[in-house]
C-alpha positions as CSV (number, residue, x, y, z in Angstrom):
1,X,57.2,103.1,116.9
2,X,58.6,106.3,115.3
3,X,60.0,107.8,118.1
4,X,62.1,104.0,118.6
5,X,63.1,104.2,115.0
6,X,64.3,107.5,115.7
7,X,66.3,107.1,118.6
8,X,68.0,103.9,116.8
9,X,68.7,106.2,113.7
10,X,70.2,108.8,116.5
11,X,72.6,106.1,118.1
12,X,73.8,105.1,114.6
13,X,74.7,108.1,113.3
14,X,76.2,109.0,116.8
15,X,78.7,106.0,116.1
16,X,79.8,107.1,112.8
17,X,80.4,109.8,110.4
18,X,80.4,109.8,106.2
19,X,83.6,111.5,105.3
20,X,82.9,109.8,101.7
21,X,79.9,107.6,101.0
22,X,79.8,106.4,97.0
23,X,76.9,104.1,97.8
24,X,74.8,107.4,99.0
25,X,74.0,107.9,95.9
26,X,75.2,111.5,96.3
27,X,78.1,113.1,94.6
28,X,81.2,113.3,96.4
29,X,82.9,116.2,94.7
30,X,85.9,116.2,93.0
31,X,88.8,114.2,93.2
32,X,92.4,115.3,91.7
33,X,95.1,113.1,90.9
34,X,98.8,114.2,91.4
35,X,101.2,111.7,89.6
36,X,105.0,111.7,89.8
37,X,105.2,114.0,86.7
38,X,105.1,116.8,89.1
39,X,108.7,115.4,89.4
40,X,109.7,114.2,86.2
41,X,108.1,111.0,86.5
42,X,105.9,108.8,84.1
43,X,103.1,107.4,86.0
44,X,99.5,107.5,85.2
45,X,96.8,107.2,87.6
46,X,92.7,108.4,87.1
47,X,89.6,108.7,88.9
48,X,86.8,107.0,87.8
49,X,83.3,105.7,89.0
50,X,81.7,102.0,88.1
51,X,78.0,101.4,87.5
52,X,77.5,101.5,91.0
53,X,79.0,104.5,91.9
54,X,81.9,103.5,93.5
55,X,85.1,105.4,93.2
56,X,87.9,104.0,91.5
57,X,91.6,105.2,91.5
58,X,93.4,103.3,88.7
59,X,96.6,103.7,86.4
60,X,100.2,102.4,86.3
61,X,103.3,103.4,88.5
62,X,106.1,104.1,86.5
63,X,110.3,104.1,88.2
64,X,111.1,106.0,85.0
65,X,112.5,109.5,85.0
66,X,112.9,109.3,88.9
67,X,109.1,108.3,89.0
68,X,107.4,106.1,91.6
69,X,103.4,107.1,92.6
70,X,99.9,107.7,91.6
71,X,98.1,109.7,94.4
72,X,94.2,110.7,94.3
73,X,93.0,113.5,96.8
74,X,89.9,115.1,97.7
75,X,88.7,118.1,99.6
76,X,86.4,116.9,101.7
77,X,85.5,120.4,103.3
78,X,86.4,120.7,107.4
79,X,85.1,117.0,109.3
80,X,85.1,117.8,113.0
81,X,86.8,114.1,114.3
82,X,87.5,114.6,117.8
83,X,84.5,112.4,119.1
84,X,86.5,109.5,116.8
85,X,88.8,107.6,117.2
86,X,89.2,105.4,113.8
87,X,88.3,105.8,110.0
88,X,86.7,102.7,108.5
89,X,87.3,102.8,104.6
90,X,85.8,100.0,102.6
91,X,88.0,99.3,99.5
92,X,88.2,96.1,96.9
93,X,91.9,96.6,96.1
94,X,94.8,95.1,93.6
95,X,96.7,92.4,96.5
96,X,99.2,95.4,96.8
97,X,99.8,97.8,99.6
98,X,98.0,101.4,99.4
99,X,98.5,104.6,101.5
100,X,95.6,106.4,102.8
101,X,96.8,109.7,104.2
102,X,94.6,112.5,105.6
103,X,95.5,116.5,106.4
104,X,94.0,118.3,109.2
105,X,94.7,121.5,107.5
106,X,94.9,121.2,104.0
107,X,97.2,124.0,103.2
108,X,99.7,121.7,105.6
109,X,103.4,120.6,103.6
110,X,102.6,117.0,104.5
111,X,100.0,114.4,105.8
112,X,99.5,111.6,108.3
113,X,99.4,108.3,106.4
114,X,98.7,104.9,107.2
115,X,99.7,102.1,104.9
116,X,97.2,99.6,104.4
117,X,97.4,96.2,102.8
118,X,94.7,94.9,100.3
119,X,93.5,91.5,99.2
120,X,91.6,91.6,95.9
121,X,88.5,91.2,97.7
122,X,86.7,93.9,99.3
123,X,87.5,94.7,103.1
124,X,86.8,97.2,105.6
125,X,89.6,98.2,107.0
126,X,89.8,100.0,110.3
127,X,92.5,103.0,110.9
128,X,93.3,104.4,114.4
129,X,93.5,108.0,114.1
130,X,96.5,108.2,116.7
131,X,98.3,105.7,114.7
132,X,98.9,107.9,111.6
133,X,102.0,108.9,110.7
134,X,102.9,112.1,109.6
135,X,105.3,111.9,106.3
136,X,106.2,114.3,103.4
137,X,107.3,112.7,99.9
138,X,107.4,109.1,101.2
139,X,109.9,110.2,104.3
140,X,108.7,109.7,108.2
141,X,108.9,113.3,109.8
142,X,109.9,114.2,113.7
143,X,106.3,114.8,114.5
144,X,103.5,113.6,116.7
145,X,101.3,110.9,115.3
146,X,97.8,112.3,114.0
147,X,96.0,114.6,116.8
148,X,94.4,117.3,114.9
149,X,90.3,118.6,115.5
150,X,89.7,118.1,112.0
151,X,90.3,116.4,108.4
152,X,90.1,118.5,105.3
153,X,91.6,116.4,102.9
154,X,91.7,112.9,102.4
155,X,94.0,110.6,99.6
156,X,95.1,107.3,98.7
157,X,98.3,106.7,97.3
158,X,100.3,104.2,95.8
159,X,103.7,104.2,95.8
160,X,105.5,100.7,96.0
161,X,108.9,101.0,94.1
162,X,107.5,99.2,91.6
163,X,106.4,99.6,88.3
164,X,102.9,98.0,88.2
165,X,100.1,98.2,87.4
166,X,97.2,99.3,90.2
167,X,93.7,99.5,90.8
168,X,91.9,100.3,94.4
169,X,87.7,100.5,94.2
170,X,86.2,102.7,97.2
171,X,83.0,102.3,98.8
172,X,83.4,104.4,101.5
173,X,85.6,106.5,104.2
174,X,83.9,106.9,107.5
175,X,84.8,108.2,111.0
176,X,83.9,105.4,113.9
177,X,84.5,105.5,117.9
């Protein structure tokens, strides 16, 4: 019996990875937020947990003073990804779009995003790696699509040209095949 349990446990965590797992229990690190002020602007985002442990990135976008995003990024040390081919994230979001974006090398100029849209219930939604995008300050760059061995930094942005108010709860970021 142990050595079946065992061998299921083996093929599950084969199939995925936890780049982020709130509901682990475990602490996940720290998480910085870069608002627009870094440009002028006057939005306000945080990082916060609930009861549970989930991570929640909340605030208000302000269009003021050029302004226009809230971003929340973590350091999530070097994730080997080349056996995967998607990241799952489960998130309970506002009914507005959010970016996830992700670096291979965090001292990289600019990520690979994917723009993902919520419901105000909580999804799971499923990224292809080689459909990211790589973009620097909202603009699509002449590069290849996301191809890297690794992730170091993960962040979820929003940026919508809209002053609003936005709140996105996160349960998870995994790696799938």
């Amino acid at each position: 019996m142990v050595a079946l349990l065992f061998f299921f446990y083996s093929i599950l965590s084969y199939e995925y990875k936890s780049v982020i797992d709130f509901s682990s229990g475990k602490t996940t690190g720290y998480w910085q937020v870069v608002n627009d002020g870094v440009m002028g602007g006057l939005s306000n985002g945080t990082f916060t947990y609930t009861e549970k442990g989930n991570g929640v990135f909340s605030g208000f976008v302000s269009l003021e003073n050029n302004g226009g995003f809230s971003m929340v990024r973590h350091d999530c040390g070097t994730v080997e990804v080349e056996q995967f081919t998607h990241i799952k994230l489960k998130v309970k979001g506002d009914g507005q779009p959010f970016a996830f974006r992700i670096k291979g090398d965090r001292t990289s100029f600019f990520s690979y995003e994917y723009i993902f849209e919520s419901t105000g219930d909580w999804q799971e939604i499923s990224i292809p790696l080689a459909e990211m995008i790589p973009v620097f300050r909202g603009r699509k760059l002449n590069y290849p699509n996301f191809h890297a061995d690794t992730v170091e930094e993960i962040s979820f942005l929003r940026g919508n040209k809209r002053a609003e108010n936005f709140r996105l709860e996160i349960e998870h970021v995994h790696l799938v095949k």
